[in-house]
C-alpha positions, 0 to 999 in steps of 0.5 A: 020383712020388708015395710013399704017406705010409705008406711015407714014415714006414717010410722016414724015420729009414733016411737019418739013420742011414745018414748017422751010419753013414756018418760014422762009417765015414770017421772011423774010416778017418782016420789018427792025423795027422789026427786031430792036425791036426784037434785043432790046429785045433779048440784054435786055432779055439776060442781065435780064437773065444774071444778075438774074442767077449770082446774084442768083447762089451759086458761085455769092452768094459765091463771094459777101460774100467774097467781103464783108469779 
């Protein structure tokens, strides 16, 4: 089935901002404990983040040996 063009560019920007509405209607419905959780695990996923990159990027490499030195 083909969509003229016309109607396809009145159409477009309808499915992102039913998504955006959609998301944010399921974020409101969620309890306070998840959004706890969800706090927990973003502080605890950015430090693992966090740590591998500086413990495995070349300046963090740079700056152990020279500690050691």
């Amino acid at each position: 089935m083909h969509i003229p063009d016309e109607l396809y560019r009145q159409i477009l920007p309808v499915l992102p901002i039913a998504s955006i509405c959609a998301c944010v209607w399921l974020m409101v419905n969620l309890t306070a404990l998840t959004w706890v959780r969800f706090a927990v695990w973003m502080v605890v996923g950015t430090a693992i983040y966090l740590g591998y990159g500086y413990r495995h990027s070349k300046q963090g490499r740079r700056e152990v040996e020279e500690a050691r030195v």
